[in-house]
C-alpha positions in Angstrom: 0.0 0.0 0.0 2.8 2.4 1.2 4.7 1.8 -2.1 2.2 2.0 -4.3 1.2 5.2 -2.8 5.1 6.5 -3.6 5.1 5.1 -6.7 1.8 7.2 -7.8 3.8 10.1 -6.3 6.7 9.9 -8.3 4.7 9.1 -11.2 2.3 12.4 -10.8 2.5 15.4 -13.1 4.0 18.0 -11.9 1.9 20.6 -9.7 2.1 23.1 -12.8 0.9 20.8 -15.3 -2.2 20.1 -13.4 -3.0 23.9 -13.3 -2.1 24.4 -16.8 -4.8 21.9 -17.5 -7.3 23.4 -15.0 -7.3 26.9 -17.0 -7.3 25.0 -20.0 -10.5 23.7 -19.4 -12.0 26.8 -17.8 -10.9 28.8 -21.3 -12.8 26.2 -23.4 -15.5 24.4 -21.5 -16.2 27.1 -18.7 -16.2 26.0 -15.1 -19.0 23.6 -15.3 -16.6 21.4 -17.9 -14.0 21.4 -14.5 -14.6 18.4 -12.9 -11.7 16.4 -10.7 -12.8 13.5 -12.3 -12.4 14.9 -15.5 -9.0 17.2 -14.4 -7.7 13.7 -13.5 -8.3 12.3 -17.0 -6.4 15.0 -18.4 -3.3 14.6 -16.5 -3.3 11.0 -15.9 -4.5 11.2 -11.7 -6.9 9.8 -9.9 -9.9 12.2 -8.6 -8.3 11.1 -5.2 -5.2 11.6 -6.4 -6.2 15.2 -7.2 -7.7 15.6 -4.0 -4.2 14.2 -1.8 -2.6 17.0 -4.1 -4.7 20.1 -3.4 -7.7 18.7 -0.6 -10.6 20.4 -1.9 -12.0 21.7 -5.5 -11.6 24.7 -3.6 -8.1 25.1 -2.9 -7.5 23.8 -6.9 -9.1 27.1 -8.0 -7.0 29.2 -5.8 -3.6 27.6 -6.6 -4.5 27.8 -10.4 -5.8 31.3 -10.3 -2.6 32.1 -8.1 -0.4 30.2 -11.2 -2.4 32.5 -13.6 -1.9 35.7 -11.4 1.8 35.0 -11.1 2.1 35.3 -15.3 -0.1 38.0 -15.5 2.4 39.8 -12.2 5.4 39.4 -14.7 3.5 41.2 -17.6 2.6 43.8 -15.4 5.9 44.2 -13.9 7.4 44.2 -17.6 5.4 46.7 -19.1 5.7 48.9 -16.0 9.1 49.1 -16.4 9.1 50.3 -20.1 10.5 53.7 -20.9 8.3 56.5 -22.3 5.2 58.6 -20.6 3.9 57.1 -17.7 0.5 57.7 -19.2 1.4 55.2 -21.7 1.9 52.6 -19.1 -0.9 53.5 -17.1 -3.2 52.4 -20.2 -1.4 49.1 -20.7 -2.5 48.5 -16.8 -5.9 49.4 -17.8 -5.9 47.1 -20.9 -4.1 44.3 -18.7 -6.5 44.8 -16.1 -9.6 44.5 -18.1 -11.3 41.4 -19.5 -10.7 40.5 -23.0 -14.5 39.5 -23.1 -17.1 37.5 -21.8 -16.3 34.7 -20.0 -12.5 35.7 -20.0 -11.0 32.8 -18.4 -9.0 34.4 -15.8 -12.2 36.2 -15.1 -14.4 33.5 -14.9 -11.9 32.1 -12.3 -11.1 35.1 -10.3 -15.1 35.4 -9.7 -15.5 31.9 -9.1 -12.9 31.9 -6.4 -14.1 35.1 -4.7 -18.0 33.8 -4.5 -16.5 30.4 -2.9 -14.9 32.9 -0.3 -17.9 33.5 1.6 -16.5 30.6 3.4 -13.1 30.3 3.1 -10.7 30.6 6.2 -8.5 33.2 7.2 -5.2 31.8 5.5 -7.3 31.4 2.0 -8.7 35.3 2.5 -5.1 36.4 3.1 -4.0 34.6 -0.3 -6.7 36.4 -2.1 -5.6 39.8 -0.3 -2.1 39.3 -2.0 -3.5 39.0 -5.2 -5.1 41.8 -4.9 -2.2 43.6 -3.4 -0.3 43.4 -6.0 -2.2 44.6 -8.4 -2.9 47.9 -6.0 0.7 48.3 -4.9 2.2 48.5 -9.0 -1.0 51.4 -9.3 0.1 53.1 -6.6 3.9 52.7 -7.9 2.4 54.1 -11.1 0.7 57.0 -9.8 3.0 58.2 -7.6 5.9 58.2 -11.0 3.5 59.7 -12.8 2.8 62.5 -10.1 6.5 63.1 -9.3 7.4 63.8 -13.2 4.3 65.9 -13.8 2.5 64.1 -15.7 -0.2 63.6 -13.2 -1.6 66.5 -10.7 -1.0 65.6 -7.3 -3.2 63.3 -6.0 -3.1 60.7 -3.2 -2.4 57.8 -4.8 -3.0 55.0 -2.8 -6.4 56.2 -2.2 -6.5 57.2 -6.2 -5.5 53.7 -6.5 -8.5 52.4 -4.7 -11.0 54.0 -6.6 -9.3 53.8 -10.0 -9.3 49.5 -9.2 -13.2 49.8 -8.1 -14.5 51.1 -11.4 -11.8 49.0 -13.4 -13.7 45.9 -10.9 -17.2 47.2 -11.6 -16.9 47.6 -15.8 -14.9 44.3 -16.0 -17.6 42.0 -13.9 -20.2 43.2 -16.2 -17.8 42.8 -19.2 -16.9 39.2 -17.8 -20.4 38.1 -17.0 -21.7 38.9 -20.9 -24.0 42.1 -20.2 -24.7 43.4 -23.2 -24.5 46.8 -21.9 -21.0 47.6 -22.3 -18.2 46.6 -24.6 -14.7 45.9 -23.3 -13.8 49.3 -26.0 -16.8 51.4 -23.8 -14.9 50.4 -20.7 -11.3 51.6 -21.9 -13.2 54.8 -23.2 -14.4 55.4 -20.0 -11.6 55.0 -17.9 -9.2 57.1 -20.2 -11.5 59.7 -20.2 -12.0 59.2 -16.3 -8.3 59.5 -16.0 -7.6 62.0 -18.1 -10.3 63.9 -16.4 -9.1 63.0 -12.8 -5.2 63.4 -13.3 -4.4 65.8 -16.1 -2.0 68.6 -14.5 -3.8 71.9 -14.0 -2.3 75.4 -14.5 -3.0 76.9 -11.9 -5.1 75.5 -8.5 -7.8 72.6 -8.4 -8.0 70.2 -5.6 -6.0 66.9 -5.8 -7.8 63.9 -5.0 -8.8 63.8 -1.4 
């Protein structure tokens, strides 16, 4: 028993290649088409083998939206670090940050995980902060370049930051969910004009952001 269990160890994909597969199957079957059962086909495991690995269905979609949030980190961090107006980067945030359409698989994922959350424990909650941390923290980074080479008025940008990733949250759920309201090209219109509005540098007074 005890070696068999070793040998289906060793033999086991490795951890990435099961979440490769995961947001495979989100990106062309949806999240109903994700089934351990069906995971386990896919990568040659057992559901229980599946379930030794990661211990709930649960804690599979957070590791794989974590993988899929640590790619999408190094894009961020590679555009952010591009020369040229910070204005510029700003908007490849914006187009990073926002859905490429309905049922955007990262999307459908990242809701997903945060509806299961409603009873997830503390150390889950804190995983899901640092996603979201990082996303916050290279804004504020943004911001506060843009403001100190005055191409932004002065603002505070951490709470700048806050509001900026609320509307970006609220246009992309309604992108992500298929509402035919709003296009993903409405939702960059908006927020360029918000920001243009909201941090072009003024001659002479206005109020920075509060």
């Amino acid at each position: 028993m005890a070696a068999g269990g070793v040998r289906a160890r060793k033999n086991a994909p490795p951890r990435e290649d099961v979440l490769v597969a995961a947001m495979a199957t989100i990106a062309e079957r949806g999240l109903e088409g994700l089934t351990m059962a069906g995971l386990g086909r896919q990568v040659g495991m057992s559901s229980g083998h599946l379930l030794y690995y990661f211990r709930s269905k649960d804690e599979l979609l957070l590791q794989t939206l974590e993988w899929s949030e640590a790619a999408l980190g190094d894009e961020r961090r590679a555009l952010l670090a591009r020369r040229g107006p910070v204005r510029e980067r700003l908007e490849a945030y914006v187009d990073l940050y926002v859905p490429e359409g309905a049922r955007d698989p990262h999307w459908t994922l990242w809701l997903e995980v945060w509806n299961r959350s409603q009873n997830a424990g503390p150390e889950e909650r804190d995983r899901q902060a640092a996603i979201e941390g990082a996303w916050h923290r290279d804004l504020v980074a943004l911001l506060a370049e843009g403001i100190s080479r005055g191409e932004f008025q002065p603002v505070d940008a951490d709470r700048f930051a806050a509001r900026t990733r609320a509307l970006l949250d609220g246009f992309s759920i309604q992108l992500a969910v298929g509402l035919p309201t709003v296009s993903r090209q409405d939702i960059l219109d908006h927020v360029r004009a918000y920001l243009t509005d909201a941090l072009a540098p003024r001659a002479s007074g206005g109020s920075p952001d509060a």
